[in-house]
C-alpha positions as CSV (number, residue, x, y, z in Angstrom):
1,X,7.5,-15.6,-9.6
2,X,6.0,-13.6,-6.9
3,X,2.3,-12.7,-6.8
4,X,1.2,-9.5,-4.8
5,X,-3.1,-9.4,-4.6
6,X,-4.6,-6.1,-3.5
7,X,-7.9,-5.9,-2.0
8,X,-10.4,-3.7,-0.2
9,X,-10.8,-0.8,-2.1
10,X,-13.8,1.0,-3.5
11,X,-16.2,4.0,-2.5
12,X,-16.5,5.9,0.7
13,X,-17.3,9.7,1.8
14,X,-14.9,12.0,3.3
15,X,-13.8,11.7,6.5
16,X,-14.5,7.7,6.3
17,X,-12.1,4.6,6.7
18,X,-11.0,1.9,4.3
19,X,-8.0,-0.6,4.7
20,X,-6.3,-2.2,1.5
21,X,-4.7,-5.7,1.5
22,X,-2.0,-7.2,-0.3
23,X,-1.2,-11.1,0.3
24,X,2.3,-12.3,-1.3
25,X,2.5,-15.3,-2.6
26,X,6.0,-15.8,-0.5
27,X,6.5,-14.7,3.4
28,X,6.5,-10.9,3.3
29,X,8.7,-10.7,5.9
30,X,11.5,-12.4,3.7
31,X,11.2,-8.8,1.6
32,X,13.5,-6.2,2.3
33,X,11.0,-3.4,2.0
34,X,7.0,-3.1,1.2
35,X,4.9,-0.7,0.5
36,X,1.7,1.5,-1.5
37,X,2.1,3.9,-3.8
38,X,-0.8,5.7,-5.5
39,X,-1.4,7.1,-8.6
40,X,-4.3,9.9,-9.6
41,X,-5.7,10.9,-13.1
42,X,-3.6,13.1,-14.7
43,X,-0.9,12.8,-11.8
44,X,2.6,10.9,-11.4
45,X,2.4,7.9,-8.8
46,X,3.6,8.6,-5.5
47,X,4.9,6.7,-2.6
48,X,2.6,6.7,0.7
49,X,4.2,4.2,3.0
50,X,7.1,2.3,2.8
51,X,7.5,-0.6,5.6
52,X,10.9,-2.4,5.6
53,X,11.9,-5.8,6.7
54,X,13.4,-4.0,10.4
55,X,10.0,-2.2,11.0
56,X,11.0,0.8,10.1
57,X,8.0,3.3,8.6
58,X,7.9,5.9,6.2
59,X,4.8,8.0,5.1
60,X,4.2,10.8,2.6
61,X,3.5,13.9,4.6
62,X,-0.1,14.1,3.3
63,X,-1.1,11.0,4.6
64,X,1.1,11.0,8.1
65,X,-1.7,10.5,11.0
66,X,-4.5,9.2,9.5
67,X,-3.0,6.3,7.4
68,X,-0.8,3.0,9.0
69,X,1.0,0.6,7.1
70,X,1.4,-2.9,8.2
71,X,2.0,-6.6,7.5
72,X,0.6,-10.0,9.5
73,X,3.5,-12.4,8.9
74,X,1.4,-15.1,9.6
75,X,-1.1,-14.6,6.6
76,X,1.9,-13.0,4.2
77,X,-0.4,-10.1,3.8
78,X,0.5,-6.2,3.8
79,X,-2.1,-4.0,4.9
80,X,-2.7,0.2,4.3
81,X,-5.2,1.2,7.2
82,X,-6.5,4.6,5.6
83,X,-8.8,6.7,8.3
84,X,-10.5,10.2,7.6
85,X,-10.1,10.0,4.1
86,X,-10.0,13.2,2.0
87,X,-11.4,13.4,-1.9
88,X,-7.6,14.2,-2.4
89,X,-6.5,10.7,-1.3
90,X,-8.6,9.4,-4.6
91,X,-6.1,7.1,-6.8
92,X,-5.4,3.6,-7.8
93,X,-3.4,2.1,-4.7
94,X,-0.9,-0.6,-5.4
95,X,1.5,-2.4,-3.0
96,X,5.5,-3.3,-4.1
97,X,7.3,-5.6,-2.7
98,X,11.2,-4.9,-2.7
99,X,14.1,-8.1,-2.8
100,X,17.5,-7.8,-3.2
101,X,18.7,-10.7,-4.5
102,X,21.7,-10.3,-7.1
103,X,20.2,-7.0,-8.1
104,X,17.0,-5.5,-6.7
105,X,14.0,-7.2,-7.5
106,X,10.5,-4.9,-7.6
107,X,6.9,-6.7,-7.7
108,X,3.8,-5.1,-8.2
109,X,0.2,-5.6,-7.5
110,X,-2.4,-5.6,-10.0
111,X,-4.0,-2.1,-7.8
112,X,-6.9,-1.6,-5.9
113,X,-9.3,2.0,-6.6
114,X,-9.9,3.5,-4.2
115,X,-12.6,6.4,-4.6
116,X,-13.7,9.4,-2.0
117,X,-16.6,11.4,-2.3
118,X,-16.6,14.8,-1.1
């Protein structure tokens, strides 16, 4: 069974910097895609960045430029670098983890909040 563990969230102001980790209890590069999605009171969850096994990136267009995605192979762990933070970008963040095995395999983390005052 895989285990995805978020950390790093909490409180900042506007226009600060927070970066949320996710270690895997497996090697993360063995995934075929990774990634944070968020979800807001009251509002559907939506993806942010996607990272796949190749490198390739993908980023909702509120976030391109001042958030990065990316993974350390060496410590399994998946990481949302999130800079000049907007009371917008308020949610609970959690990482997925993507395998195709026989069928297509999604893991979530438990989810980190992550809070922005204006």
């Amino acid at each position: 069974q895989v285990q995805l563990v978020e950390s790093g969230g909490g409180l900042v102001q506007a226009g600060g910097s927070l970066r949320l980790s996710c270690a895997a209890s497996r090697p993360i590069f063995t995934f075929n895609s990774v990634g944070w999605y968020r979800q807001a009171p009251g509002k559907q969850r939506e993806l942010v960045a996607t990272l796949t096994s190749s490198s390739l990136t993908n980023y909702a267009d509120s976030v391109k430029g001042r958030f990065t995605i990316s993974r350390d192979n060496a410590k399994n762990t998946l990481y949302l670098q999130m800079n000049s933070l907007k009371a917008d970008d308020t949610a609970g963040y959690c990482c997925k983890a993507k395998l195709f095995t026989w069928g297509v395999e999604d893991y979530w983390g438990q989810g980190a909040q992550v809070t922005v005052s204006s």
